[in-house]
C-alpha positions in Angstrom: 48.5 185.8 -26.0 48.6 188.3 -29.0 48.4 187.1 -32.3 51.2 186.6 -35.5 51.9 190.5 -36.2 53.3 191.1 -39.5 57.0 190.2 -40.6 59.3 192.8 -40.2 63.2 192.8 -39.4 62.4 192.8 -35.4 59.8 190.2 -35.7 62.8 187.9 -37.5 65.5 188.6 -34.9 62.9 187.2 -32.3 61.7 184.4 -33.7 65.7 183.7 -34.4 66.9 184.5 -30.8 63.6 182.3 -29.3 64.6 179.2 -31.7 67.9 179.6 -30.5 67.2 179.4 -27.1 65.4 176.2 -27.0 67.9 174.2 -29.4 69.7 173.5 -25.8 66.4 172.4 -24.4 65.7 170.4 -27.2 69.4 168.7 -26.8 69.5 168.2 -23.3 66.3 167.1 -22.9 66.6 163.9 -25.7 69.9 163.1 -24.0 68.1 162.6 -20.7 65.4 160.7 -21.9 66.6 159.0 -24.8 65.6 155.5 -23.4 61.9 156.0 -23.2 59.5 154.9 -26.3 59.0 158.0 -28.7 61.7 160.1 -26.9 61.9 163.1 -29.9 58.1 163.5 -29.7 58.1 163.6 -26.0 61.2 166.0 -26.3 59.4 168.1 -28.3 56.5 168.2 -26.5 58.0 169.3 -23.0 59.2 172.3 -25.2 55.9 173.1 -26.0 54.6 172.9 -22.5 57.8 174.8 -20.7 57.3 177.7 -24.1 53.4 177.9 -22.9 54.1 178.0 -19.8 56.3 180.8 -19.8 54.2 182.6 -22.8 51.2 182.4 -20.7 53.6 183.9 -16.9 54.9 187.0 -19.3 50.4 188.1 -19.6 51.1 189.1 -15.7 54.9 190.8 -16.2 53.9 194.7 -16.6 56.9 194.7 -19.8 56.7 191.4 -21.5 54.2 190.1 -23.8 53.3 186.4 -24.6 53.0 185.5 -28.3 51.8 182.8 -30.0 55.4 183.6 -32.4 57.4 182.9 -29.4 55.6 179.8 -28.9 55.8 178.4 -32.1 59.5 179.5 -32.4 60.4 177.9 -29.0 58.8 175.0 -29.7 60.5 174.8 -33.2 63.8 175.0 -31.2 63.5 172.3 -28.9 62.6 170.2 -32.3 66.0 171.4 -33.3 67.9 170.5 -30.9 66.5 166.9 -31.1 67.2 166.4 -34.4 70.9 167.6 -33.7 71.3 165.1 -31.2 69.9 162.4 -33.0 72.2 163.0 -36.2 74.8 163.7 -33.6 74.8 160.5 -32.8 74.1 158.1 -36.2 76.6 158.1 -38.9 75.7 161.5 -40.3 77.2 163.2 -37.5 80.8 160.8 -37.7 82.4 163.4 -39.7 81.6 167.1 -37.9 82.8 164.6 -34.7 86.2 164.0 -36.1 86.3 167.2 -36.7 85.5 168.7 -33.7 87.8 166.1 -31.9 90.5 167.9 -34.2 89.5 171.1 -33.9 89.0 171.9 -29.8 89.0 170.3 -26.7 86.1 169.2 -25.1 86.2 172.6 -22.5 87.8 174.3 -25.8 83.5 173.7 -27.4 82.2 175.6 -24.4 84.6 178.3 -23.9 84.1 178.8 -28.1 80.7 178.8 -27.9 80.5 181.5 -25.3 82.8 183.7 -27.4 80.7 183.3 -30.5 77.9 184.2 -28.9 79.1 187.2 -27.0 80.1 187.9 -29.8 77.4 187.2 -31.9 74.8 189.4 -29.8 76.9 192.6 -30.0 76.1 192.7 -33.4 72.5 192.4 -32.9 71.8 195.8 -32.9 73.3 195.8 -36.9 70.1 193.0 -37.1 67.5 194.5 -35.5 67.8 198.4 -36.9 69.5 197.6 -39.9 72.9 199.5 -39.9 72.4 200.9 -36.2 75.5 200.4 -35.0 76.9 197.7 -32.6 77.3 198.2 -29.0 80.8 199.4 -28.0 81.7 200.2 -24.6 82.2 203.5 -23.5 85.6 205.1 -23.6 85.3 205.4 -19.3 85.3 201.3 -19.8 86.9 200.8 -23.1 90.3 199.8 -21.1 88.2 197.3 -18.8 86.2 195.8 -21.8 90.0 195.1 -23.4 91.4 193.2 -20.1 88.3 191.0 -20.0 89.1 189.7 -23.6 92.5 189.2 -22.1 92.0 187.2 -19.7 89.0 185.2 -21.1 90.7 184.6 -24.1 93.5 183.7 -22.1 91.1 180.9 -20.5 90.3 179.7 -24.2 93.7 179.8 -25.3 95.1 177.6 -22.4 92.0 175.1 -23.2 93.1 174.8 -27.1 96.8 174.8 -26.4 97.0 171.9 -28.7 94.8 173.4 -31.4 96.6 176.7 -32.0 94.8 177.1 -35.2 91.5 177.0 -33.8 92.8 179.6 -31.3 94.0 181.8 -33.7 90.6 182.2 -35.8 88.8 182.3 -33.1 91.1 185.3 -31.7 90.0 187.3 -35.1 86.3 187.3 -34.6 86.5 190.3 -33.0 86.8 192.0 -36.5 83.5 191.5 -37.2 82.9 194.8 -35.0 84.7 196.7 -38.4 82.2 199.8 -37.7 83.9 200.4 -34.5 87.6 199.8 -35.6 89.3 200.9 -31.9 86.8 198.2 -30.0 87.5 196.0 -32.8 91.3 196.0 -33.2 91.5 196.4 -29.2 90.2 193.4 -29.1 91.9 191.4 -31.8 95.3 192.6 -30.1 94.3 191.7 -26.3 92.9 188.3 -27.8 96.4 187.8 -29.6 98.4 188.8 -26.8 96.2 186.0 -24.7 97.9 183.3 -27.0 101.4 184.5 -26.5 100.5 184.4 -22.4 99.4 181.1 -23.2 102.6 180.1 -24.7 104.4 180.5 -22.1 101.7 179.5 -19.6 103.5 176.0 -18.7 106.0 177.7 -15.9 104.7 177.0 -12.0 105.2 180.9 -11.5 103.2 181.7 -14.5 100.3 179.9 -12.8 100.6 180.8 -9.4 100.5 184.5 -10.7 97.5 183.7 -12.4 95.3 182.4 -10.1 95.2 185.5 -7.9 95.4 187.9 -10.6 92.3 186.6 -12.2 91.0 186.8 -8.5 92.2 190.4 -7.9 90.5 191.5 -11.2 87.1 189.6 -10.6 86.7 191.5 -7.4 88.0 195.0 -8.8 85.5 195.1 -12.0 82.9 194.5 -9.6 83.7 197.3 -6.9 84.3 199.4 -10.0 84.1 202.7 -9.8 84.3 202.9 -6.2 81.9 205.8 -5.7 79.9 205.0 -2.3 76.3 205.8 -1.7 72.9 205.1 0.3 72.1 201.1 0.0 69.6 199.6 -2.6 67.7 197.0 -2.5 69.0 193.2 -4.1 67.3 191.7 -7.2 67.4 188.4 -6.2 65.3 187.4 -9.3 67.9 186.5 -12.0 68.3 188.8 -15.1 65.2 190.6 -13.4 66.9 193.6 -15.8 65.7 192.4 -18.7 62.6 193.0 -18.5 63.2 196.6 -18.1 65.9 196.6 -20.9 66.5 196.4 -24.3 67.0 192.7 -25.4 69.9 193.8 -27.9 71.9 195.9 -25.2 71.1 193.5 -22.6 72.1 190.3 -24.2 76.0 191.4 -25.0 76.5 192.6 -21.4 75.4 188.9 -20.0 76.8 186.8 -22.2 79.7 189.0 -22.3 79.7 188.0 -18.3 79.3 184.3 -19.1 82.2 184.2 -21.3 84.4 185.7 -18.6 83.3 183.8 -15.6 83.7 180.7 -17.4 87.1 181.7 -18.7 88.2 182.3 -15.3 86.8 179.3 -13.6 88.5 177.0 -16.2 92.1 179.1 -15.5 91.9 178.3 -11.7 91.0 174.6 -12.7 94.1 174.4 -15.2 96.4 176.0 -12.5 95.5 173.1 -10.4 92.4 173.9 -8.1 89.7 171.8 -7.8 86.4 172.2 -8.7 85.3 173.0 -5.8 88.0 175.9 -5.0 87.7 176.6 -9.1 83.8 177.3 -8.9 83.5 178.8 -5.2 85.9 181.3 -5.4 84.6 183.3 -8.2 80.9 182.5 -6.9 82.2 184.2 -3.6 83.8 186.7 -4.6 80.9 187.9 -6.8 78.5 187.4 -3.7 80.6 189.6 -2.0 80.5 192.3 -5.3 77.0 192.5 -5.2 76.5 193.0 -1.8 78.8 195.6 -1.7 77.1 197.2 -5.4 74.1 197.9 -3.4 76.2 201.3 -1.8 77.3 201.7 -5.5 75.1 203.8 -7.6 76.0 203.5 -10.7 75.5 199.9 -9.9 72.8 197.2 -10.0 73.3 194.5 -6.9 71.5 191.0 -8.3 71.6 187.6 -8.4 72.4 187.0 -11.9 76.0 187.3 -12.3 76.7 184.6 -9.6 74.2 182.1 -11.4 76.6 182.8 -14.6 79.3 181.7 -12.5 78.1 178.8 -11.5 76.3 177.6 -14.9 79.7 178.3 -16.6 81.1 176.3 -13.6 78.9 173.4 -14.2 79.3 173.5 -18.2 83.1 172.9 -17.7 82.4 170.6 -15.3 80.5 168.3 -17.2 83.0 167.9 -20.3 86.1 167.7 -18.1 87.7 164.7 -18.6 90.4 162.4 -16.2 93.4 163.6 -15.8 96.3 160.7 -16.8 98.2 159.2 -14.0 101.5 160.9 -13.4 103.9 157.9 -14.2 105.6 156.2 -11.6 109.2 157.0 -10.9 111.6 153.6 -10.4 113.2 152.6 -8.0 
């Protein structure tokens, strides 16, 4: 591995970005262990060995480096995340619970996180170059980029239907894009016209035209632009393209991805699917998308956009809670 290089404003983002990503590790892996003797040390050790593990794979990818900054920052994370879930859980954490509990519903947490972060990486180009502008889509997808806030927000706004405050802020974070005012306001608007669709999302016609339009529009964005050519071969490595890509244009476009797919698996489980139905039908219908991207060329056919699916799938799944008993009628 190559040694600490010196700090500049790319070295930061980095370290930031690889302490993020192991806070989760850190989290998850105390909650599964918590029982065992020393559980925080052991948690932060399995950081250290998955981080030098993967440091020491990347010597043998032709376009990735190991560093002994990635390990230290990965391993700093997963300490991170183990000390959140251990003042989660003692009297220090009471008060950001009760808040949350206020704030957003327990599929409201996830579905807000994923925005924030989208989010959050499409300014990471503003980080990393220091004023090089954020990533704004092109004007040939400007009008697909706006019906994807749409309809994702419309999957946040219909899990925080009882905290329309929350919904409201979270519809303005778009703003923060103020160096590309079209992408930003676009988005603001299709985010604020998601909570008036949510409104007035308690009608059984309202949600059986959602569920197949959320449907229709999964399997058009991935035929888009419907220009045919000679097959290509599948990546079935997932996010294979970033390795070959730049982490800061990269990043937006997959969690971008996340956000929706969760959004959408969440509207087909609040217009009554099950989990089953609400998780395989946007896993197949992307199955099908990539198969058919390998005949588009302006296309890449992999893997990765159906794991998304079914992570964002499994996310939900995990904080959904039981449904109350309709009540019984008399007789």
């Amino acid at each position: 591995m190559s040694p600490l290089h010196p700090f500049s404003r790319g070295l930061i983002l980095d370290v930031l970005l690889n302490v993020c990503l192991y806070v989760p590790v850190g989290a998850a892996t105390l909650v599964a262990i918590a029982p065992w003797p020393l559980a925080p040390a052991w948690t932060v050790l399995l950081g250290f060995a998955i981080s030098l593990g993967v440091e020491l794979t990347q010597r043998y990818v032709p376009t990735r480096t190991g560093t002994f900054n990635d390990l230290l920052a990965n391993t700093g994370g997963a300490a991170l995340g183990a000390a959140a879930v251990w003042l989660w859980r003692g009297r220090l954490g009471l008060p950001l619970r009760r808040f949350l509990e206020r704030a957003l519903s327990p599929e409201g947490v996830v579905l807000s996180g994923l925005w924030l972060l989208w989010h959050g990486f499409l300014l990471l180009p503003v980080i990393k170059h220091g004023g090089f502008p954020p990533f704004e889509p092109a004007a040939s997808v400007f009008w697909s980029d706006t019906v994807d806030v749409f309809l994702g927000f419309c999957g946040l706004s219909l899990a925080l239907r009882d905290h329309p405050r929350t919904a409201i802020a979270l519809a303005l974070v778009p703003a923060a894009l103020f160096l590309y005012p079209a992408a930003a306001g676009a988005r603001v608007a299709a985010a604020g016209l998601a909570i008036l669709a949510s409104r007035a999302a308690a009608s059984a016609a309202f949600r059986r035209f959602l569920q197949p339009a959320v449907l229709a529009w999964l399997a058009f964005s991935e035929l888009r632009p419907f220009q045919w050519g000679a097959p290509k071969s599948f990546l079935w490595l997932p996010f294979e393209p970033l390795f070959s890509n730049p982490a800061d244009r990269y990043y937006p476009l997959v969690f971008g991805k996340f956000f929706l797919y969760a959004a959408i698996v969440w509207i087909l489980r609040w217009s009554g699917a099950r989990w089953i139905a609400a998780a395989g039908l946007p896993v197949l219908i992307l199955a099908a998308g990539e198969f058919a991207e390998r005949y588009l060329p302006a296309r890449t056919p992999e893997l990765t956009d159906i794991v998304l699916a079914a992570a964002g799938a499994v996310l939900l799944a995990l904080v959904d809670r039981p449904r109350p008993a309709a009540p019984a009628c008399d007789p």
